[in-house]
N, C-alpha and C positions, 0 to 999 in steps of 0.2 A: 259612677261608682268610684268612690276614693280608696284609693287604695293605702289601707292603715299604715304607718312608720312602724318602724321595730325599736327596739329600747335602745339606747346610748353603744350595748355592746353585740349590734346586730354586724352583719358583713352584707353587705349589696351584692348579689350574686348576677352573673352576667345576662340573665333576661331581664333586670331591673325592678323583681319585685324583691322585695325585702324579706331577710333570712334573718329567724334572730332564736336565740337560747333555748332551753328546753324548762326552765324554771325564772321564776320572778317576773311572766307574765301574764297582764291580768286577763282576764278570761274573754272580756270582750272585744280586747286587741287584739288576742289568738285568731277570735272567729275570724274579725275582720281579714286580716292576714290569708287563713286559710280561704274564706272565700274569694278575696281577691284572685289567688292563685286557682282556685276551681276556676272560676266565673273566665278566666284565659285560657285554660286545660278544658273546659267542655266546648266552648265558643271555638275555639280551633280543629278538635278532632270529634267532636258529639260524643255525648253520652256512652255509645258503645263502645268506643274506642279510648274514649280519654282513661288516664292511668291514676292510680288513686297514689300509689309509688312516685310518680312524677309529681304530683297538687305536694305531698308531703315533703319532697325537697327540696320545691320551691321554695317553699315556708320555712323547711330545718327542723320538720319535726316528726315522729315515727307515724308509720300511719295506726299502727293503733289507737294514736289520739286524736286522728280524725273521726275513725268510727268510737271513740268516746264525746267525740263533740255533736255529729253528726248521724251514728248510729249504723250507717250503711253509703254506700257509693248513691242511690237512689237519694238516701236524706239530703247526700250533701247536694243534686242538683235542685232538689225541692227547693231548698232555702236558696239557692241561686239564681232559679228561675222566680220565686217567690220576692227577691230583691230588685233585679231591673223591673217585671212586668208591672206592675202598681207606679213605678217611675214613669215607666211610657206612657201608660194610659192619662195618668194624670199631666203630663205634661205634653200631651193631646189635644186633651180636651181643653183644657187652656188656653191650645195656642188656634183650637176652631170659636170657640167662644170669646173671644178679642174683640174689641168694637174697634172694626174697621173694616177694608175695604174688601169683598168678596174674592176677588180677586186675589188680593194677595194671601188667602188662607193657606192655599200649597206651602208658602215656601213661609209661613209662619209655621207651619206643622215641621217642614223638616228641617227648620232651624231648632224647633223644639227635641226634635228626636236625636239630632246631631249635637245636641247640648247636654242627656243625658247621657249619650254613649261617650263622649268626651275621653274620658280616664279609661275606658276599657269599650272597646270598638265590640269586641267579640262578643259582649251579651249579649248583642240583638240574634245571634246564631246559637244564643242557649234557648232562646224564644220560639227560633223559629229550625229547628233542630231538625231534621231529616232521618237523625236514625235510631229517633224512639218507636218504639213497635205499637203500633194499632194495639188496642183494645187494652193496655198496660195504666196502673194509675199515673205513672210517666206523662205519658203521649194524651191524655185524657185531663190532666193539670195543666199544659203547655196547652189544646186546642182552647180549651177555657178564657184563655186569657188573650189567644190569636183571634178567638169569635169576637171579644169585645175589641179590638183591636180593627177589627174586620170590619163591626157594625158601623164604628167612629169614620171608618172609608165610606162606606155605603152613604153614612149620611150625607159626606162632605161633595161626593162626587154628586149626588144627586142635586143637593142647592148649586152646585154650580153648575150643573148644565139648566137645572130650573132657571138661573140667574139670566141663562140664556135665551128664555121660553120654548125652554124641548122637557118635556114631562115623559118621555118616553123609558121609562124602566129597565127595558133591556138593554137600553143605550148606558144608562143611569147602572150598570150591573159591568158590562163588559168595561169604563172604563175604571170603576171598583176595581176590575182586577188589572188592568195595566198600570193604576195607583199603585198598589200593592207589591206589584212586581217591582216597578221603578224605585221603592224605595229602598226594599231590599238589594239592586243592583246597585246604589247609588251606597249604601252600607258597607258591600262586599268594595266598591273601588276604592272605598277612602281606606277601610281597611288593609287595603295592600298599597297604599299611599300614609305609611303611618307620620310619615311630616307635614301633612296638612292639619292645619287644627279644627274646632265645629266652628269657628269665624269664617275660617278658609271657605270652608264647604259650603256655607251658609250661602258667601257672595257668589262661589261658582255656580250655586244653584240657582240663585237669582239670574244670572246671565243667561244657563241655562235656557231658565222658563221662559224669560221673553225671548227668544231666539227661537223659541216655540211657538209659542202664540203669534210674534211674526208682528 
């Protein structure tokens, strides 16, 4: 996610997202702006907790013209969550559908994934967000987009233990979710590692995996 520039007479405020004027900009730079600054305020404190006061001074601008852009604290993560998830999935799928070598799909996927988090680490934690409440259209938008997320494991784990002649399912399920888990662990390190870039990460994880397989 790029995070939009502000006009000529903006001030760079000390988190490093851009703050700029309250007039003579255009509507679609606002949003970008504003969601930049969401898409770090939910990604760091979740949904419950992130401040719609805080997204608005990031930006420099009153929150009433959030909820004029956005309509409510819920719109603006819809559209936030609504932004990385269609990134990831497609740059998933992508990187399982590559003609090459079985074997190296892992660390084609989270080169993929570590490619679109790039610019803003924390939307993978607007994705996969912890303190949206069951049964809310929240928490029911975000599972939506984790099920297909999920499926794309499911599949990938299975050919690759198939790869190995084990058709066994539950094998093919539990390591779905050590996938799942690991990548999210490997999201939250880089995260508090914010001077590595998705190149960086790319190669460690490369090391990583054969260090595993051995």
């Amino acid at each position: 996610m790029n995070t939009a520039r502000g006009s000529s007479s903006a001030t760079q405020p000390a988190n490093g997202l851009p703050s700029a004027g309250t007039k003579g900009m255009p509507r679609a730079r606002r949003e970008e702006q504003i969601l930049a600054a969401a898409m770090d305020e939910f990604g760091r404190h979740g949904h419950a907790s992130a401040s719609m006061a805080a997204i608005a001074g990031r930006v420099g601008v009153t929150k009433p013209m959030l909820y004029t852009y956005f309509g409510s604290k819920d719109g603006l993560y819809l559209a936030c969550l609504e932004r990385v998830a269609p990134r990831l999935v497609t740059a998933i799928e992508e990187a399982m559908t590559y003609e090459g070598p079985a074997a190296k799909t892992p660390h084609r996927v989270l080169s993929a994934v570590f490619g679109v988090l790039e610019e803003q680490r924390g939307a993978w934690f607007v994705l996969y967000d912890r303190t949206l409440r069951p049964g809310t259209d929240l928490h029911a938008a975000a599972q939506r987009h984790r099920r297909t997320i999920d499926d794309l494991a499911a599949a990938g784990t299975a050919d690759l233990l198939r790869g190995h002649g084990n058709e066994d399912p539950l094998d093919a399920d539990a390591l779905k979710h050590v996938w799942t888990g690991t990548v999210g662990a490997l999201v939250g390190w880089w995260t508090s590692h914010p001077d590595r870039s998705a190149q960086d990460m790319a190669a460690r994880c490369a090391r990583l995996l054969t260090a595993i397989r051995g």
